[in-house]
C-alpha positions, 0 to 999 in steps of 0.5 A: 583637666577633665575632658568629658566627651559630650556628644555633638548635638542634633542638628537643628537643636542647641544644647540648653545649658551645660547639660548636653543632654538636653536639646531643644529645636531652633526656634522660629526665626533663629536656625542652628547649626548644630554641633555644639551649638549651644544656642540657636542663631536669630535670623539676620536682617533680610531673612525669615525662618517660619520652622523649628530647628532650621539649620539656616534663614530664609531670605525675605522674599519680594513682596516682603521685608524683613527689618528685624532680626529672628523674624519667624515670618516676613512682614509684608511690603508696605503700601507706598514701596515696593518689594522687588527684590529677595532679602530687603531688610527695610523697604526702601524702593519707593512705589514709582511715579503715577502709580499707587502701591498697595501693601505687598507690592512686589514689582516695579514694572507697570504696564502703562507704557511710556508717557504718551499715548499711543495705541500700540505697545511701548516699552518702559523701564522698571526702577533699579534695585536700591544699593541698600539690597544689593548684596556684595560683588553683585550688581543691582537689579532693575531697570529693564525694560517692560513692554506696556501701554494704554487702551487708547483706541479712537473709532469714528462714525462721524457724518456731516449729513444731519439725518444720518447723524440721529436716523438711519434715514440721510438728510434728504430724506427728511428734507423732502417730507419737511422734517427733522430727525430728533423729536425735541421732545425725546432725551438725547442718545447720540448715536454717532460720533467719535469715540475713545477708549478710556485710556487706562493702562494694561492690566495684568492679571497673573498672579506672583509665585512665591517659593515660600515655607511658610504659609502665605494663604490670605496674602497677595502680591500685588503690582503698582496701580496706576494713579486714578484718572484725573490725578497724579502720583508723586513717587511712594504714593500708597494709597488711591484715596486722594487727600490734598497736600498729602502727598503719598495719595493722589493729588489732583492734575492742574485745570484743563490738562489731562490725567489719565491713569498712571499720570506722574506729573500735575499737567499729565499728559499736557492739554485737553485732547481734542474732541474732549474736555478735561476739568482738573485732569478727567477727560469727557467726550464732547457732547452733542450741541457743541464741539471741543477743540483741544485743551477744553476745561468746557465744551464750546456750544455749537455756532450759529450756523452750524450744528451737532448732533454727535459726541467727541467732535473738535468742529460742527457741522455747517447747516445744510441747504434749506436749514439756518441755525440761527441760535448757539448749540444746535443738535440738528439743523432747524429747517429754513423758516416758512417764507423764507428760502436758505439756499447756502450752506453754513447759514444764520439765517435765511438768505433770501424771503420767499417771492412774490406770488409763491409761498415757501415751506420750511426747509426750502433750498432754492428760490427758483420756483421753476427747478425741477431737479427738487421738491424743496423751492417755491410753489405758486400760491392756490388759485383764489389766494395771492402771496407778497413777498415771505409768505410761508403757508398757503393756507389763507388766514387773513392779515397773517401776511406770513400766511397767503391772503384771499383774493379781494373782492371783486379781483381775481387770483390765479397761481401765483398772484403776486399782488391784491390786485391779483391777475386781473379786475372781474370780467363782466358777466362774472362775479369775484367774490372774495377768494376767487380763483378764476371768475365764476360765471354769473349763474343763470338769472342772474347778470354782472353788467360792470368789471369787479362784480362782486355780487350778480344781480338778480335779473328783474321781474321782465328779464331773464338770463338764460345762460350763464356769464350774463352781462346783461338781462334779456328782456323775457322774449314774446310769448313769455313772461318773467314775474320773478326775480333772478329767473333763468327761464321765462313761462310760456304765457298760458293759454288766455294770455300774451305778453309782447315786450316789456314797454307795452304789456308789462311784467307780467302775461297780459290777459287777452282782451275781452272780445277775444280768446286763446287756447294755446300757450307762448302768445306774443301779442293782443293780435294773436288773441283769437277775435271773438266770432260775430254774434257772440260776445266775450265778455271777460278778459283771458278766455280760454273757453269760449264754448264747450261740449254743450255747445256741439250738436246733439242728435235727433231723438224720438219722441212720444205723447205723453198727455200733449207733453213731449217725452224721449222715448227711450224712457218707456219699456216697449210695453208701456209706450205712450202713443205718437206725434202725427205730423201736424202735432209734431210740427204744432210744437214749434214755437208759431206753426211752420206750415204757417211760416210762424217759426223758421226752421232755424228754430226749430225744434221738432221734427217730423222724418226718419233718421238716416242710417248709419249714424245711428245709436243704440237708444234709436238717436242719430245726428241726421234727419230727413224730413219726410211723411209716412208716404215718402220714407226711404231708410225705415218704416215709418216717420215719426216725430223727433226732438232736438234742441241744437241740430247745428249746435247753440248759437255759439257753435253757429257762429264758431263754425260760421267764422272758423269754417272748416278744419285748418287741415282741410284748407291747407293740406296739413294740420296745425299744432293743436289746441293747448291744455291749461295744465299741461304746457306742451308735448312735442308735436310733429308733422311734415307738410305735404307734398306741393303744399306750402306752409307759411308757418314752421313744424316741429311746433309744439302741441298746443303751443304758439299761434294758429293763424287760423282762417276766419271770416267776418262776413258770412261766407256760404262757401267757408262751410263745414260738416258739425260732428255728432254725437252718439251714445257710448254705453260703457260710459255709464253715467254715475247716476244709473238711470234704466233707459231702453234700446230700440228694437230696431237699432240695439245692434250691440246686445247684451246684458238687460240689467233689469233681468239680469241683476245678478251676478255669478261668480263662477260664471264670472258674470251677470244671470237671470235668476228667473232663467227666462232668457238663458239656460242654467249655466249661462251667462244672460245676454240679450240677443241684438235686434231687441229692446233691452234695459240698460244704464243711461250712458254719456254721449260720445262727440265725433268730430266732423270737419268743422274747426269749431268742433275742436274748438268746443270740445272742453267739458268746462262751461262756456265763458263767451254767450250769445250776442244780447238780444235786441242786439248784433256784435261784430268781432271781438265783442265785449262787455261794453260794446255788447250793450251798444251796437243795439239792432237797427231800427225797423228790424228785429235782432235775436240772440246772436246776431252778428253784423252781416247785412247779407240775408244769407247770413242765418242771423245777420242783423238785417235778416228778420224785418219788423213785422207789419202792424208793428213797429220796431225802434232801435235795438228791438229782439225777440219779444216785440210788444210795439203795436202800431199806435191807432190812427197810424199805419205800420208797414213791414219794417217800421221803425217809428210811425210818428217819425214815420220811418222804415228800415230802409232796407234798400238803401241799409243793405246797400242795394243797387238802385237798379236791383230795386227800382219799383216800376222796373220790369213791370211785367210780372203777373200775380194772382193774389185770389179771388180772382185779383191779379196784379201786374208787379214790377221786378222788385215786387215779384222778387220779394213776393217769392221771398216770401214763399213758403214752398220756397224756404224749403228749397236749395239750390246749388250755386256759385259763390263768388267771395271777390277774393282774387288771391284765394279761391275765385268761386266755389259752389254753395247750397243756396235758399231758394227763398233767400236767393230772391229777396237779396235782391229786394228792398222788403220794406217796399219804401220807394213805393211808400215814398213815391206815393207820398209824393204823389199826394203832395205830403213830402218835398223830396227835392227839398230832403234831399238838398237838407242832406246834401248840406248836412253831409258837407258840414259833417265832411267840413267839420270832422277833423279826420275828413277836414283835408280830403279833396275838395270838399271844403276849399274855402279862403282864409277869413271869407265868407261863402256865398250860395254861388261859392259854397256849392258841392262840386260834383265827385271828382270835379275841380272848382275852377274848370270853367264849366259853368254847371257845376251845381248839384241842381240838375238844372243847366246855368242856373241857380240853386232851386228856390226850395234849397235856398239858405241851405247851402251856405257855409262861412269861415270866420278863421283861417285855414288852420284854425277854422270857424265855420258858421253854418246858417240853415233853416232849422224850423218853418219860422227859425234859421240858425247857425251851427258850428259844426256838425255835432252842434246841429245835432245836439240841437235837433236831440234836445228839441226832439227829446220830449215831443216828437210831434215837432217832426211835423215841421217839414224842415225839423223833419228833414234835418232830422233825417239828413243827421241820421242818415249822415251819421249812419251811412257817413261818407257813402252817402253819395252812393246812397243818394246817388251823387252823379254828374249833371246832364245837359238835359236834365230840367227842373222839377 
């Protein structure tokens, strides 16, 4: 035997075969030991070898397995199991429970703490080595402890105020402006709340080292993974992918309980926490709306009464004050409904309805209107408006009761009106339209008279309201009218106008009346109308201007001959002037020659005298003449003829200033208001009275307004006289028709310009020249020294008041509305239209224009001034043209009134003349010679008529005392009296006692028989007038009695008819009878009684007829209608005397007696 050395072989090759020389390196997964190894060793069960010629095998590392023999490289852990530890040769170590395990799981430890949750760390055990890897006499490994836990933190910003849950703002804030937070139209994104972290377990993140030799690059070792959330893993679990019944992926956790990460178990870690749901294991935060107790599969909406606007809460919130949440799931507190008041927390609904009379807004807390301490309560309802019981808004929407309501008509609603009836009923003068707050006065014009007025009335034409809150309309005061409805105020009547009350004028001013005239405004009655003056009627109604500027005086200008014509002499230039009037041509120019008493002076109308200075115009005119000669002048050169057609002014004027007299200042020592102008109401006016004087109406009048109790006099009183104004020639009121006039050399004081030499005009000297450089020098302007007749321009006169009121009156420029009393007739006051035309002049006398009623010839045109002339005859109503020659056969002396009637004036006994004064054989001792050589002695009456006559006396004045026969005024005061004038007041011109007289002494007339025709006229005309029927003892007749001549007589004045005198008859014979000649005069029978009268009044009417007459406008009607067409008849001497009794009767009335001078009876008077 053989032995052959064979060398050992390499370590880490074996020998291939018997040839030692060829080695080969141990493969991958095997190792050789070398020597004599003849062949490499695989790697056992648990081990790896990734190098060539290894000696030895590696042990599986963890993470890995190695289930085979001659593993070059370890295969990794599977998924499902886990490869903790070194050498595992099949994986047996299940991954644990809640975990899944990926391939190449090498550990497990997991880091999610024990099973509950908890916010800190816990330990937890790892699984222990299985037996199959634990090697011989070693223990296994596992089991130790591991530290783990959970992100498990909870952190809470919950609050229970519902602001601050969705704003920074709190919730009062929002209550007090009335609002909610979260805009309903904005997504949700809660803000607060309680918020948890997902509870998922501890990562660890650091990565395995594995000591390996071969390359473990794209392998990662991982660790378990914890079971996704919502599921659960069994033990070995490998994959994260769930698939049902399968269980070595995560299986789902059961219903409401809740899996986080890692569970093990189906019911992980038991119920739903609070403040979460869990639908099959995954939990979710409780959303806003609702809240989740514990073990919730879904969120429970919020209840009534509470809200939640924040996430991962277990309970809601109870609804504040001024909020209810009436419905489920609220995520913020609704506020308290309008009208309503939510005054406990917690609420549903709202507790308590807004009261009465209040409205409540949303969110209201309280429904005590009067706290203090908050906005949020009650507020009274707006004036005007009333709220019941749960109203809302104040805002008024009518029959939305949640709304408040108008106040109805006529009601009204202060704050807080609870009812329709509001605070109270309308007051009266206020009206309660519908909404009315407080009662709003009724406004001026207008008037509520009863309570609830809705509307107010226009006050009716008549009245006015002057103020507001009228309960009733005033009648518009006197002086005022109100033509409108609804007026405030009432217009003063304008001037021509008055208005008294209502009942008696009317609505509107009333006119004053014709007769009469008014400058001023605010009358308050007819009585305030100026009375048309006498002499003058004033023939339309609301008179304003019943004269004017043409009425005033005009001034005396000279005159000149112009072929017999009288021409103005300012007309001529001084070279051509025609010659002048002598004396008796001036005065020949009159109407009738004055020397021959043809014409009075006043109207007269050419003058012969000189002016007196120094009232005098340029033109040579002026307002005062002083009748003279050239042998008498005393202020200038010459006399010389003058023309003037109203030296005192028209007749107008007269008789204004006649009745008004001198200025109302001058009589009482203070001016009145003024005259009123038709367009300008009034100016304020004011002036205090003098001292010592006593005005009897107040100042602070004003101008032009109210009435002037001006002083008047109806009767023509010489001492109520005045001084006119005047006119003059103003030159720089050139009339708009330029008319050249000349100025009188001797009264141009003014100089100047002559515009017929100086008619150009230089504009650098800025004034007129004369081209011709007569008058002036180059460079001058022409002016015409005084002292020289010059050219100029016919300029307008200028009025100067003097003391007249009349001069006031009259200085209109309008035309005069009031005219001179007709001619032929004489009118007292207040003239008019119609009785113009009635008051016709009295028989015997002649009645000019504007005439007045005065029977004082001292009265310029009184109605008895002028008699008719003799030769003439004047009947009734006879003017200036007299055309009633006495008829042939008859004889006509002065005052002739009828010559077949055979009638006079009357003057004595029309002027009412006392019988002494009159009495034609009184005094005869006056001696006149009427020439050649015839003279006569004249009676008293005669020669005072004979001197009233005179001429030389019409020129004469005197000054004398007047006596107006009024005490409480001035007792007497001097006037410039007629000479002529002054002797036939006392005279009866006609001269009738005379005539009669005479008559009588020719036996033509029975004067005893007239006068007993009148005495019985006079009784019936007393006994059958109703106004005279009950005076005295004129007719005291029985009843149903028939008077006798002894009955029936006449007492005398005064006498009582059963005195037991026995000569009581008008007879002057004592004891005896009525004369023969006046029986069947006298008789008067009764046939009624006392109350109801018939009288049957027998007289004799003609020679051959008696007749009874009821009364006295029977007998007259009689005599009227038997006279009217044959006069002739009057021849009869009883027709004749009835005819006079009824005249005289009817014009003299009850004066008759003084007339026919009723006296008693004497004892020695006789028969005749």
């Amino acid at each position: 035997m053989n032995f052959e050395f064979v060398p050992p072989v390499d370590y880490n090759h074996y020998q291939v075969g018997m040839d030692d020389k060829i080695t080969l390196q141990c493969p991958r997964g095997s190792f050789c030991n070398g020597g004599e190894a003849s062949n490499f060793t695989l790697c056992p069960l648990g081990t790896y070898q990734p190098e060539l010629g290894s000696s030895e095998c590696l042990i599986c590392p963890i993470g890995f397995m190695c289930p085979e023999e001659g593993l070059p490289t370890p295969r990794i852990c599977p998924s499902g199991y886990v490869c903790d530890v070194k050498g595992v040769e099949k994986a047996e170590q299940p991954c644990p429970p809640g975990f899944h395990c990926s391939s190449g799981t090498a550990t497990t430890n997991t880091y999610c703490g024990h099973d509950e949750i908890v916010d800190t760390l816990s330990a937890d055990r790892s699984l222990s080595e299985r037996t199959t890897t634990v090697g011989r006499g070693d223990s296994a490994s596992g089991y130790d402890l591991v530290m783990g836990g959970r992100r498990s933190i909870c952190f809470t910003n919950s609050t229970a105020d519902f602001g601050l849950q969705v704003s920074p703002s709190p919730g009062r804030v929002w209550d007090e402006i009335r609002a909610l937070p979260l805009d309903t139209t904005t997504p949700l994104h809660p803000i607060r709340g309680r918020f948890c972290l997902d509870d998922q377990c501890i990562r660890m993140e650091t990565p395995f080292e594995i000591e390996s030799d071969f390359d473990y690059s794209g392998v990662t070792l991982r660790r378990p993974v914890p079971c996704p959330p919502g599921t659960y893993c069994h033990p070995g679990t490998s994959s994260n992918e769930t698939v049902l019944n399968h269980h070595s992926s995560p299986q789902p956790c059961y219903g409401k309980n809740y899996c986080p990460e890692g569970s093990s178990t189906p019911n992980g870690l038991g119920g739903c926490p609070r403040g979460h749901y869990c639908r099959f294991g995954s939990k979710s935060q409780c959303p806003v709306g609702h809240y989740c107790p514990q073990g919730l599969w879904d969120p429970l909406p919020c209840e009534p009464g509470t809200f939640n606007y924040m996430v991962g809460q277990w309970e809601c919130t109870q609804c504040p004050l001024g909020h209810s949440c009436e419905e489920y799931g609220h995520v913020d507190p609704p506020l308290c409904l309008p009208g309503y008041v939510c005054s406990e927390i917690g609420l549903s609904s709202p507790n308590q309805p807004c009261p009465a009379g209040f409205y409540c807004e949303a969110g209201s807390q309280t429904s005590d209107p009067f706290r203090n301490d908050t906005s949020l309560r009650p507020y009274a309802c707006s004036p005007g408006s009333y709220c019941l019981p749960g109203v809302g808004y104040n805002e008024v929407i009518e029959g939305n009761f949640s709304h408040a309501q108008p106040c109805p008509a006529g009601f009204y609603c202060e704050a807080g009106a609870t009812s329709a009836k509001g605070t109270g009923e309308c007051p009266e003068g206020f009206v309660c339209p519908k909404g009315t707050a407080t009662p709003k006065p009724t406004r001026r014009g207008h008037y509520s008279k009863y309570k609830g007025t809705i509307e107010a009335a226009a006050c009716l034409p008549g009245f006015y309201a002057p103020t507001i809150e009228s309960s009733e309309c005033y009648p518009c005061p006197p002086g005022t009218s109100c033509e409108e409805e609804g007026l405030s105020e009432s217009s003063f009547c304008p001037p021509g106008t008055y208005h008294g009350s209502l009942e008696e004028d009317g609505v509107p001013c009333v006119s004053c009346p014709q007769g009469t005239w008014s400058k001023n405004w605010h009358l308050r009655d007819e009585g305030e109308c100026m009375r048309c003056p006498p002499g003058v009627a004033c023939p339309i109604e609301g008179m304003t201007m019943p004269c004017s500027k043409s009425d005033l005086p005009t001034s005396y200008e000279p005159i000149l001959n112009l072929n017999g014509i009288p021409v103005p002499e300012y007309i001529f230039p001084p070279d051509r002037h025609p010659p002048e009037f002598t004396v008796d041509e001036c005065l020949a120019l009159n109407s009738g020659s004055i020397s021959e008493g043809g014409s009075s002076t006043i109207d007269q109308y050419y003058y012969f005298g000189e002016l007196v200075p120094p009232y005098i115009d340029i033109l040579g005119r002026g307002p005062h003449l002083r009748l003279s000669d050239n042998a008498s002048i005393k202020f200038g050169d010459k006399a010389r003829c003058f023309q003037n057609m109203q030296p005192r002014g028209s007749i107008l004027f007269e008789r204004f200033t006649e009745s008004y007299g001198p200025q109302y200042d001058i009589q009482f020592g203070f001016p009145h208001q003024g005259y009123g102008n038709q367009d300008v109401p009034s100016t304020y006016f004011q002036t205090p009275p003098l001292e010592s004087t006593t005005p009897f109406h107040q100042y602070h009048l004003e101008k032009g307004m109210m009435y002037i109790p001006l002083p008047r006099s109806r009767v023509f009183n010489p001492s109520f006289n005045c001084t006119s104004g005047f006119s003059l020639m103003n030159s720089t009121l050139v009339r708009k028709e330029k008319r050249i006039v000349y100025t009188s050399q001797s009264y141009d004081y003014e100089g100047g310009i002559d515009v017929e030499k100086c008619n150009e005009f230089d504009f650098d000297l800025n004034c007129y020249i004369d081209s011709s450089y007569e008058l002036h020098h180059v460079g001058e302007c022409c002016e015409v020294a005084q002292w020289q007749t010059r050219a100029i321009y016919f300029a307008q006169d200028q009025f100067y008041p003097g003391t007249c009121e009349a001069d006031h009156i009259c200085s209109t420029d309008d035309a005069p509305e009031a005219i001179p009393c007709q001619d032929g007739q004489f009118c007292d006051e207040k003239t008019t239209s119609d009785s113009n035309s009635s008051i016709t002049c009295p028989a015997g006398y002649i009645c000019k224009f504007g005439t007045t009623p005065d029977i004082s010839l001292e009265s310029p045109r009184g109605q008895f001034t002028t008699l008719c002339p003799s030769g003439q005859f004047c009947s009734s109503g006879t003017g200036t043209t007299i055309d009633s020659e006495c008829p042939v056969g008859y004889f006509c002396p002065t005052g002739t009134s009828s010559p077949i009637k055979g009638s006079l004036a009357n003057d004595g006994i029309t002027r009412k003349l006392q019988y002494a004064s009159i009495e034609t054989f009184k005094d005869v001792r006056h001696l006149r010679f009427f020439g050649d050589e015839n003279f006569r002695l004249l009676g008293e009456n005669d020669s005072k008529c004979l001197n009233g006559g005179e001429q030389i006396l019409k020129r004469r004045f005197q000054v004398a005392e007047f006596n107006d026969g009024n005490s409480s005024k001035i007792s007497s005061s001097l006037t410039v009296t007629n000479e002529a004038t002054r002797f036939q007041l006392t005279c009866a011109r006609d001269h009738k006692w005379k005539h009669v007289l005479r008559a009588s002494e020719r036996k033509e007339c029975d004067c005893n028989l007239q006068f007993f025709t009148i005495i019985a006229v006079y009784r019936l005309w007393k006994c059958t007038i109703e106004v005279h029927r009950n005076e005295g003892d004129i007719c005291p007749f029985p009843d149903n009695s028939t008077l006798g001549a002894d009955q029936g007589r006449i007492p005398y004045e005064g006498e009582r008819i059963n005195d037991g005198i026995g000569g009581r008859d008008i007879h002057p014979v004592p004891g005896k009878g009525i004369p023969k000649s006046s029986r069947g005069y006298l008789n008067l029978e009764n046939r009624g009684f006392s109350m109801l009268p018939d009288y049957q009044f027998e007289i004799q009417f003609t020679m051959g007829k008696k007749s009874i007459f009821k009364d006295f406008w029977h007998l007259k009607g009689s005599l009227e209608t038997h006279l009217k067409y044959n006069l002739t008849l009057l021849a009869d001497p009883f027709l004749y005397n009835l005819n006079q009794a009824v005249n005289m009767v009817e014009k003299h009335g009850a004066d008759i007696k003084n007339l026919i001078f009723f006296r008693k009876k004497l004892r020695h008077d006789e028969e005749f």
